[in-house]
N, C-alpha and C positions, 0 to 999 in steps of 0.2 A: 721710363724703364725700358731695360732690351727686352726685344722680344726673341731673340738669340736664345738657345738652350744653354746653360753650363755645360761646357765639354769637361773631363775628369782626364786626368793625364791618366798614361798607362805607361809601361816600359818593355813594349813589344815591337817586332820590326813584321812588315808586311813584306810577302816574299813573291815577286810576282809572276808569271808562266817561263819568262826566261830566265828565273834565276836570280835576279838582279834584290836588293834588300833595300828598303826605305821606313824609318820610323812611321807607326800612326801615329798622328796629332790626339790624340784621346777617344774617351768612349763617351756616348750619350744615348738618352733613351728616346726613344720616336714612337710614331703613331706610323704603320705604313698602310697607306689605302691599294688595296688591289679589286678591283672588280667595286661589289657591294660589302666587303670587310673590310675590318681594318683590326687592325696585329701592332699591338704595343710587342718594342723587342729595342734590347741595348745592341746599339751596332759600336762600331769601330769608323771612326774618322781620318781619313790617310787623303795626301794630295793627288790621286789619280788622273788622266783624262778624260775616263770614264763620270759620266753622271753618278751613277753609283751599281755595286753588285750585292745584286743578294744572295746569301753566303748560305752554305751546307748546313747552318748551325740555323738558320732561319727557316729553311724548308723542311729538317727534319723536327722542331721543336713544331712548328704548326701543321704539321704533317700535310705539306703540299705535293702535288702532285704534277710534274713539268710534262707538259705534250707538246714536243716539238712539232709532231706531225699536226696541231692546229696552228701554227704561227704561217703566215702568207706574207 
């Protein structure tokens, strides 16, 4: 058996800082570990460069809070 999630098609396009539009490949549901939690949350699957971005819709549903001034 996979061990691969089901991705679920969507029909939405990711829009990126410059403007540019590229389909996501689907949505699926994840476990995300940050620190000592961990935050089940449907994200969106797109072909980026990036590793991956945690999106507006994830910070404010778990009501996180970003400090830049502690990153080094």
């Amino acid at each position: 058996p996979s061990l691969l999630p089901k991705i679920n098609p969507v029909n939405i396009n990711l829009i990126t800082a410059n403007g540019d539009s590229a389909p996501f490949i689907g949505q699926i549901d994840v476990e995300i570990c940050l620190g000592n939690y961990i935050y089940h949350h449907n994200v969106l699957v797109a072909d980026i460069s990036n590793e991956g971005i945690i999106g507006m819709d994830f910070l404010v549903t778990h009501d996180c809070d970003v400090l830049l001034s502690q990153i080094s």
